[in-house]
N, C-alpha and C positions, 0 to 999 in steps of 0.2 A: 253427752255421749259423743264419740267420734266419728267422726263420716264411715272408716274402716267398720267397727262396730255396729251402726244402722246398717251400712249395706250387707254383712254376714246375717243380720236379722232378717231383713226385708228376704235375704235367699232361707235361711229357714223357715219362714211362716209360708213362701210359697211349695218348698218341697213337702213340708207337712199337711197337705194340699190333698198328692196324692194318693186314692187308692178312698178319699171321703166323698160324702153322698151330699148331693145337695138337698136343702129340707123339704118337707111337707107343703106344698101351695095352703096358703090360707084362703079360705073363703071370704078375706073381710080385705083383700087386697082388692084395691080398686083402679088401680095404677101400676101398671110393668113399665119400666124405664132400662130402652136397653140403649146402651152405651156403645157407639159405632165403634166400628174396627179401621186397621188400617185400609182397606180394601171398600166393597160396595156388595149390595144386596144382592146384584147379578154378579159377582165375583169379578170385577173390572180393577185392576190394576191402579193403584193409585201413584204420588210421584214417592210418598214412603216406602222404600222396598220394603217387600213382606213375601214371604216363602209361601204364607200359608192365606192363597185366593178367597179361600172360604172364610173366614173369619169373619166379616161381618153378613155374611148368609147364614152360619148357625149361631151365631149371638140372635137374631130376629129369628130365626127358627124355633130356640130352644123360648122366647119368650111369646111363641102363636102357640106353643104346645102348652105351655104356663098356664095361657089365658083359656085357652080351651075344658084345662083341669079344674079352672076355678070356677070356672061358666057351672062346668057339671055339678058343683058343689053347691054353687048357689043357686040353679035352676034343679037342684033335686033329678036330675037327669044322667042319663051314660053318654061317652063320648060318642057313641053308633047313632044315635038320637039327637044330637046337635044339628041345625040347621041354622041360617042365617037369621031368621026373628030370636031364636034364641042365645043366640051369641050375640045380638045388637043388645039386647036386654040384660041378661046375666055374664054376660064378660065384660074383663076388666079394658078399659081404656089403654094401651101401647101406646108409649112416649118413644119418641129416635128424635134425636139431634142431632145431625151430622154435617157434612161441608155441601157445600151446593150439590156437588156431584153425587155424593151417598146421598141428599135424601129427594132428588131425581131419580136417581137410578129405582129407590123404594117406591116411589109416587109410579113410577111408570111400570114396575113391578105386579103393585095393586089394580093399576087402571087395566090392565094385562091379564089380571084374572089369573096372574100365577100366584098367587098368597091364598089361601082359604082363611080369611078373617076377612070379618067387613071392613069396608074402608073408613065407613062412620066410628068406627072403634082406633082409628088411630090419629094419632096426634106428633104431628111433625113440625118443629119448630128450629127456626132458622142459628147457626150460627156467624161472628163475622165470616169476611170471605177469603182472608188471607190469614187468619187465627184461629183454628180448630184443633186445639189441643182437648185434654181433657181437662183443664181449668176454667175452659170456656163454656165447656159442656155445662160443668154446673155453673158458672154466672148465668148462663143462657135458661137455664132451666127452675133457677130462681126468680130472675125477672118475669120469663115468659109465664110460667105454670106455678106459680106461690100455692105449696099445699100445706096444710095442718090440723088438725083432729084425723088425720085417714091410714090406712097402711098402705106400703110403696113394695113391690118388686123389682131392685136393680139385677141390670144384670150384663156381665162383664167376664173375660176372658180369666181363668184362673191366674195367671201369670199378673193379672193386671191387680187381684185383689189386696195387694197388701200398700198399693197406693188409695186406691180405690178407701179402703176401710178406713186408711186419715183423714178421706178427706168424707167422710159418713157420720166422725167423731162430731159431736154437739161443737167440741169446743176448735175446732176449726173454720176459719175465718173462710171457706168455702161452703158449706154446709147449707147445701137450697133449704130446707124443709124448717116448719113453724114448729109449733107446738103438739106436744103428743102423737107424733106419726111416729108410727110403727114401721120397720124395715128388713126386710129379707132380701139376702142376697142370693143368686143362682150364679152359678158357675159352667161356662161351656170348656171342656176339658182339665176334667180333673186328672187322670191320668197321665198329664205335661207330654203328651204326644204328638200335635199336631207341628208340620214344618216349621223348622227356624225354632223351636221353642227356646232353645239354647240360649239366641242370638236377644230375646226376650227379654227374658232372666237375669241374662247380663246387663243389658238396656235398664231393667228396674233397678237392679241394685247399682248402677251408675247413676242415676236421674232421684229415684226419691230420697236418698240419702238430701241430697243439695234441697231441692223441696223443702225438705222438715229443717235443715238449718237454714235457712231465708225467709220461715215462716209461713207458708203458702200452706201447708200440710201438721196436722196433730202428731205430734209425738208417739202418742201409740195409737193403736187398730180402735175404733171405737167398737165399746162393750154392749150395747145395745142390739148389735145388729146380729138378727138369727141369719146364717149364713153355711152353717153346715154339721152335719146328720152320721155319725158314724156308723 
């Protein structure tokens, strides 16, 4: 296929995006993995410009709200009724991987008492310090956290999922996870609203075209992954 070609693809699979639901939390996820943004938990500027501050504050937002649904699920409990023993016990573990600065700014976040999730429930693991793309993300998250038999909650910017989902595909040479895990994706604006989304969009369909012809990224979206609920 031609670079022109994937990158008109890469913009249809994100606009058909809009207006869909993201799926049902499973009770059997034991792992949320949310995927930094350009920015920081406290909405701190990074040197990528990005319109939109918040972006990695509701990527970790929408995945304490994940973990909180699942908790109820598997503590037989309502969300009114959640308390910290039961969220160390029945919620899922939160994965972030981000540059020194994101996952500071998280660390200092939680020591702050501004996150309601235990801090025991999260797992923050290092990237290099002058390479934090998202290709590092999952090297970094294959070496550091090797998981298999379990199911995974990622989760990641709508705009971002049609890279995202090659590199989710089994048969890409990225692809953290072992055997048998199960995967769901969660999407923070599905509605392609937030600042800059344009500027995005554009970004994806220039960058993963080049990706998938270099090899770094699967050809198509891997089919495995539950990732959205019409």
């Amino acid at each position: 296929m031609e670079k022109t070609e994937i990158s008109q693809e890469i913009e249809n699979e994100i606009l058909a995006l809009k207006g869909t639901k993201n799926p049902e939390p499973s009770p059997f996820i034991k792992y949320i993995w949310v995927l930094s943004g350009f920015n920081s938990y406290l909405k701190t500027p990074s040197y990528i410009k990005s319109e939109d501050l918040a972006d990695d504050y509701d990527r970790i937002e929408l995945g304490i709200s994940l973990a909180k649904r699942i908790a109820t699920l598997r503590g037989s409990a309502v969300l009114e009724d959640l308390n910290e023993g039961l969220l160390k016990r029945f919620g899922p573990k939160i994965v972030y991987n981000g540059s020194v600065r994101q996952n500071n700014d998280l660390r200092s976040a939680i020591e702050q008492g501004e996150i309601d999730y235990p801090k025991e429930n999260f797992i923050i693991l290092p990237l290099p310090p002058h390479n934090t793309n998202t290709k590092e993300q999952f090297l970094s998250f294959k070496k550091e956290l090797p998981l298999d038999h379990t199911s995974v909650g990622v989760i990641t910017h709508a705009f971002h999922y049609p890279r995202i989902s090659r590199m989710l595909n089994p048969k890409s040479p990225l692809y953290p996870f072992g055997p048998n895990t199960n995967l769901y994706v969660f999407l923070v604006d599905r509605q392609l609203e937030s600042p800059g989304i344009q500027q995005h969009i554009d970004n994806e369909k220039s960058k993963v075209p080049n990706y998938i012809l270099q090899g770094d990224l699967a050809e198509e979206p891997a089919k495995e992954v539950i990732y959205e609920k019409v």
